[in-house]
Backbone as CSV, one residue per row, in Angstrom:
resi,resn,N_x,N_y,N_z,CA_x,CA_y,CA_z,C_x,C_y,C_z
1,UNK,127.749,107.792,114.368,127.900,109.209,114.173,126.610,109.901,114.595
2,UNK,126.526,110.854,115.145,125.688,111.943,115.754,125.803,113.244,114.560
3,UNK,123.949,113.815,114.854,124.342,114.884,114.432,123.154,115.799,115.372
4,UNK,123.453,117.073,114.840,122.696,118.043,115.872,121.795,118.545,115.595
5,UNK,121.150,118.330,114.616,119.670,118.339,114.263,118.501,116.317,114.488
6,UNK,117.553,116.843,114.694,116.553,115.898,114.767,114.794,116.154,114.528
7,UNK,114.071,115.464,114.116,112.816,115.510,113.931,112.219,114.970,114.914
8,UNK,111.500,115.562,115.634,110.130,115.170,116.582,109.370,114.992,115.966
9,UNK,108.349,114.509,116.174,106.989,114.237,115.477,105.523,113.834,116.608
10,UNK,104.840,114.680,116.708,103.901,113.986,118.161,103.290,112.737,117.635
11,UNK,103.229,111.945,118.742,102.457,111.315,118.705,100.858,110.665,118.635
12,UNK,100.397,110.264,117.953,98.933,110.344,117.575,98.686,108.937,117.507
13,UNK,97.733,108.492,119.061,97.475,107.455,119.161,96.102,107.393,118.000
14,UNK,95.590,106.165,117.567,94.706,106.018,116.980,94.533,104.484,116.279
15,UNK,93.614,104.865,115.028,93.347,103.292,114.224,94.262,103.308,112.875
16,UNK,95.248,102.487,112.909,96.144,102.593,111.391,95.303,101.877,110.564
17,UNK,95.419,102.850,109.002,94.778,102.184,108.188,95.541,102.070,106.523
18,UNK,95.270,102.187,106.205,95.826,101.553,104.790,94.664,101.767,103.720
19,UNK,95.169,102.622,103.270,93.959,102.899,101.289,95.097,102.485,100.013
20,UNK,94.675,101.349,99.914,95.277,100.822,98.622,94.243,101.597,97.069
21,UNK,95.459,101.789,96.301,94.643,102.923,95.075,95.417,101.894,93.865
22,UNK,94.068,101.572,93.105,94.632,100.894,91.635,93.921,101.890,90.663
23,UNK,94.638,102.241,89.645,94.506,103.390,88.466,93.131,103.936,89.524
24,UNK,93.756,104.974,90.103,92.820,106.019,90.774,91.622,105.451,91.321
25,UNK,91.416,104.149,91.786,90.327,103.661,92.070,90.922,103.179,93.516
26,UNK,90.049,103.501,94.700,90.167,103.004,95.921,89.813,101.719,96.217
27,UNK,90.490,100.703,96.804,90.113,99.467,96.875,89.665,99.317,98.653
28,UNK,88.672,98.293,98.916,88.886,98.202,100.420,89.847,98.706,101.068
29,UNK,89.273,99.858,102.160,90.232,100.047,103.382,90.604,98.531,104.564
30,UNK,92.119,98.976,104.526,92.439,98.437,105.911,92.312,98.389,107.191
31,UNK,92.651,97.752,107.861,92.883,98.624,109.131,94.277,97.523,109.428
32,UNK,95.195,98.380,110.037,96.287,97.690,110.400,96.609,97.553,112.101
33,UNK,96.289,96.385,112.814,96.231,95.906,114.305,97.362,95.320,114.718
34,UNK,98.750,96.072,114.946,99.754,94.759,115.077,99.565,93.887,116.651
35,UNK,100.097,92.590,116.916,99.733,91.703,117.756,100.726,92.279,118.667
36,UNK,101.708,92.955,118.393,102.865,93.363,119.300,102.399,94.794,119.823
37,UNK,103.033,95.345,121.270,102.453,96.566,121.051,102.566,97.548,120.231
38,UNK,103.713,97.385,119.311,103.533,98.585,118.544,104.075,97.607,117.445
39,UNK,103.827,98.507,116.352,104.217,98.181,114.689,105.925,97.888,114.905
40,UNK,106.030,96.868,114.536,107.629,96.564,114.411,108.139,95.641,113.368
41,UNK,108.950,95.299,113.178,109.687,94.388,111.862,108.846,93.218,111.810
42,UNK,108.329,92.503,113.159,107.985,91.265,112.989,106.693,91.603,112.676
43,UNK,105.898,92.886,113.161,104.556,92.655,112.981,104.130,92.678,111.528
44,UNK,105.407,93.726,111.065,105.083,94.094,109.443,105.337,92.766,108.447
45,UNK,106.571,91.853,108.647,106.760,90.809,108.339,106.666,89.585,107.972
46,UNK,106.149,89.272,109.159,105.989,87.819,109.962,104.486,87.466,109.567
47,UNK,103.944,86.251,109.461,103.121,85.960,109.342,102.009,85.774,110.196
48,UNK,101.058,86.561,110.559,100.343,86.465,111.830,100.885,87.271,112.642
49,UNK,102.013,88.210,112.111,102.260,89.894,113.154,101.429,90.898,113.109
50,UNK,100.431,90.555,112.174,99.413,91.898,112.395,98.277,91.703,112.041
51,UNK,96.807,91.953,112.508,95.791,91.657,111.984,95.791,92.989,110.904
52,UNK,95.239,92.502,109.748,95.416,93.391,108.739,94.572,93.052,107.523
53,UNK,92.751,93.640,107.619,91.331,92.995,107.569,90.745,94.810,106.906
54,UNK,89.852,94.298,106.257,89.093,95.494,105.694,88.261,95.930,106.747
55,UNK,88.359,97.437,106.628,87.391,97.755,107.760,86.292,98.753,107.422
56,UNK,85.053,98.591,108.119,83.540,99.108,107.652,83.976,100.273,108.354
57,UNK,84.220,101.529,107.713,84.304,102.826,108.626,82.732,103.458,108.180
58,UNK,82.377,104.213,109.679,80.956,105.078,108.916,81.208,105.841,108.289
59,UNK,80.080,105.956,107.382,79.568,106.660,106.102,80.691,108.385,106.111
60,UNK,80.544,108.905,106.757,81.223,110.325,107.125,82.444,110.167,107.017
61,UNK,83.393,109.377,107.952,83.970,108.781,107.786,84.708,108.347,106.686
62,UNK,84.323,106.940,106.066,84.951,107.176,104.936,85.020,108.016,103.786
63,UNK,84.203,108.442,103.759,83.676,109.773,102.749,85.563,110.652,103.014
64,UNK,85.854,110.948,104.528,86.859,111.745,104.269,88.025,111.173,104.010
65,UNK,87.994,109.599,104.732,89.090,108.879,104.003,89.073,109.147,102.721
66,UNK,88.548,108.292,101.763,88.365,108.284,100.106,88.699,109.916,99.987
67,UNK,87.924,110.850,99.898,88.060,112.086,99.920,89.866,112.353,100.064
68,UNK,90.645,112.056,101.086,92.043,112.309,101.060,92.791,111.406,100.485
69,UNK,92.071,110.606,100.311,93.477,109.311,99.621,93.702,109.846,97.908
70,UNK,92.115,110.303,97.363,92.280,110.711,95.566,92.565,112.187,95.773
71,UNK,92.860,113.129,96.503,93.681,114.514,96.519,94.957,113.982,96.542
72,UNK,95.786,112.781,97.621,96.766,112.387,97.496,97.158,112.028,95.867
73,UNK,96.358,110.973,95.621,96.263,110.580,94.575,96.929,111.976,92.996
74,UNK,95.967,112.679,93.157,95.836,113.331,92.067,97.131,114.694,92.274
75,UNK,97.167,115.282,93.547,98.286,116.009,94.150,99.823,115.600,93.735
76,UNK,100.028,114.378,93.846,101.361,113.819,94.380,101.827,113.057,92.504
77,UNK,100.489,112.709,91.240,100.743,112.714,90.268,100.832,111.123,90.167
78,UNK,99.823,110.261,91.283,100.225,109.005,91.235,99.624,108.482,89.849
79,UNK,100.371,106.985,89.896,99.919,106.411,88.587,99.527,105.070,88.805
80,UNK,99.043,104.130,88.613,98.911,102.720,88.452,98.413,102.293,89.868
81,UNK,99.056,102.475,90.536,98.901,102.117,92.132,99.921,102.346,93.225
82,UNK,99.279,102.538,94.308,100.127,103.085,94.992,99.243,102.902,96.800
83,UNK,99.963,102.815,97.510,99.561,102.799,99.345,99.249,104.268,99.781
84,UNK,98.089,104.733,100.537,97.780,105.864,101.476,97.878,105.296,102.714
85,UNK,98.305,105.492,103.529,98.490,105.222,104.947,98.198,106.118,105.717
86,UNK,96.663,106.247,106.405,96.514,107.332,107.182,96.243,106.915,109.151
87,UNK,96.057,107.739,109.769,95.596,107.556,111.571,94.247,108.179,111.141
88,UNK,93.655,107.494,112.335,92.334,108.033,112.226,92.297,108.016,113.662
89,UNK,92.072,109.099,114.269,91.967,108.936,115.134,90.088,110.179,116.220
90,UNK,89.497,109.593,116.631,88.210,110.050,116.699,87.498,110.273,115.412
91,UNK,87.189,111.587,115.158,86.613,111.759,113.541,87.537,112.605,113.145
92,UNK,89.313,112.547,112.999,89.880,113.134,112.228,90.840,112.176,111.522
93,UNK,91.530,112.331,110.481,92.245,111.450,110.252,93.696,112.634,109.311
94,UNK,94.674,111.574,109.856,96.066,111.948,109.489,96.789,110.930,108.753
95,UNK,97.312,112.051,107.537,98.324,111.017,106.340,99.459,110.762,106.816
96,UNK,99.714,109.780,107.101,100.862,108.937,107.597,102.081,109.258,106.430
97,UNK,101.554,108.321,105.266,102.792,108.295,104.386,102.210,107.509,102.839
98,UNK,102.954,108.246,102.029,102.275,107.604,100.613,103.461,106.823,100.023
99,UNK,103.008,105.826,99.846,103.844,104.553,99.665,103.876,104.226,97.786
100,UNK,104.506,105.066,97.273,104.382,104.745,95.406,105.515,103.388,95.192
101,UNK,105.474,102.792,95.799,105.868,100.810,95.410,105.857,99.961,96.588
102,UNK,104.483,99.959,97.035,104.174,99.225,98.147,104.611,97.715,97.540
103,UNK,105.021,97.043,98.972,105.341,95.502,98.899,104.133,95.027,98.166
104,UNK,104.986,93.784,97.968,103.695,92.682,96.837,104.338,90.980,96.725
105,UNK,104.145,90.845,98.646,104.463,89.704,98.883,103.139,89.623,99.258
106,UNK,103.087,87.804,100.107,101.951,87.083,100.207,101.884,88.126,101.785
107,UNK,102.433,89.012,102.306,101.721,89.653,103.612,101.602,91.421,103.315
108,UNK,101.955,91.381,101.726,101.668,92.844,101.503,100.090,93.223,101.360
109,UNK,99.894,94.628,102.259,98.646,95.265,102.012,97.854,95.553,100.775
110,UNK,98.548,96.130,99.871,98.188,96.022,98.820,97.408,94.627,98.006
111,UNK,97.804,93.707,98.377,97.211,92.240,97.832,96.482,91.945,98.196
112,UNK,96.098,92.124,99.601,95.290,91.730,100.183,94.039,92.587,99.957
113,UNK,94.190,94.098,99.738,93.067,94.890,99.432,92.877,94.529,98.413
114,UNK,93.341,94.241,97.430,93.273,93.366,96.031,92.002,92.222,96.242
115,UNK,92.717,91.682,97.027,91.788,89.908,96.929,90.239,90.570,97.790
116,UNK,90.256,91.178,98.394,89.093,91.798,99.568,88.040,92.262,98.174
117,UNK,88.993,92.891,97.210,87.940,93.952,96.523,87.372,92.554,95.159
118,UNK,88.406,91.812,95.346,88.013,90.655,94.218,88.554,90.052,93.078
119,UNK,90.143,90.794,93.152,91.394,90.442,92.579,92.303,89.468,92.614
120,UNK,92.257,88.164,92.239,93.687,87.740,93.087,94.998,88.557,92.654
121,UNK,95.763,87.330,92.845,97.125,88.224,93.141,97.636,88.402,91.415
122,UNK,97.626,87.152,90.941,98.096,87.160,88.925,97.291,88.102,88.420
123,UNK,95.795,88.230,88.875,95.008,89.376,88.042,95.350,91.055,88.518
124,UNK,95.366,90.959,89.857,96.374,92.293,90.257,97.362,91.951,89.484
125,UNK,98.706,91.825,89.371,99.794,91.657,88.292,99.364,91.972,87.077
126,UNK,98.774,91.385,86.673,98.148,91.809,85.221,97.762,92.854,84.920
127,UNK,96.648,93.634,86.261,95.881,94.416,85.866,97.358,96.131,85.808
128,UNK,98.487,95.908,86.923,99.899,96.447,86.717,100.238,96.694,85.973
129,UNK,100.220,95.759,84.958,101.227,95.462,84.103,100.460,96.645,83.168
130,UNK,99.544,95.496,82.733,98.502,96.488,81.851,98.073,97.927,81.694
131,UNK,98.616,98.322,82.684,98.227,99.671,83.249,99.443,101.052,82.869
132,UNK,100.842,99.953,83.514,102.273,100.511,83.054,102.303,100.286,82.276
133,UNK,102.029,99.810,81.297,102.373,99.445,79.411,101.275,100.792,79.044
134,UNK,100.041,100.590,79.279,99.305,101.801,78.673,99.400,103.061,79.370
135,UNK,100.082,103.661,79.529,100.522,104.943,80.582,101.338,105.704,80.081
């Protein structure tokens, strides 16, 4: 079925990244590199479809990341944790999409910013749990 409306959206080449947020606290940024040319099922998926590694952004820089991920944060009424997904592209950066129940498999972003910042995966769980019970 067809219909006669549609959304464009330009395109904005750049660096995908990923701000994982536990109780309002920013954990290592991402950066998301898929091996395919573009982001697709397998890259998001598959094991070894995407390089997907903390990344050292400069000082300015992240300042405006962090800076937009806790307006998201505090704007949108998040709680416990939740995905920022922004482009960065030169020195501007664009919110992709806010993800309030990001995956939490062994290739989800979220876990991995977890283990980067010094979490494993049961103490992330825990620290969830703990968080939705006191909330």
């Amino acid at each position: 079925m067809y219909d006669n409306e549609v959304i464009i959206e330009k395109y904005i080449e750049g660096t995908e990244i990923t701000c994982s947020m536990l109780d309002d606290k920013l954990l290592p940024v991402l950066v998301i590199k898929p091996k395919d040319e573009f982001f697709n099922y397998s890259s998001k998926y598959d094991n070894g479809g995407a390089e997907e590694v903390v990344i050292e952004l400069p000082k300015h820089l992240y300042e405006q990341v962090s800076k937009a991920a806790e307006i998201c944060w505090k704007v949108f009424k998040l709680k416990t944790y939740a995905r920022i997904d922004m482009i960065i592209r030169k020195d501007e950066i664009y919110l992709l999409e806010i993800n309030t129940l990001p995956g939490m498999t062994a290739n989800s972003l979220l876990p991995k910013s977890a283990a980067a910042y010094g979490l494993s995966f049961p103490e992330l769980l825990d620290k969830i749990i703990e968080l939705s019970v006191s909330k």
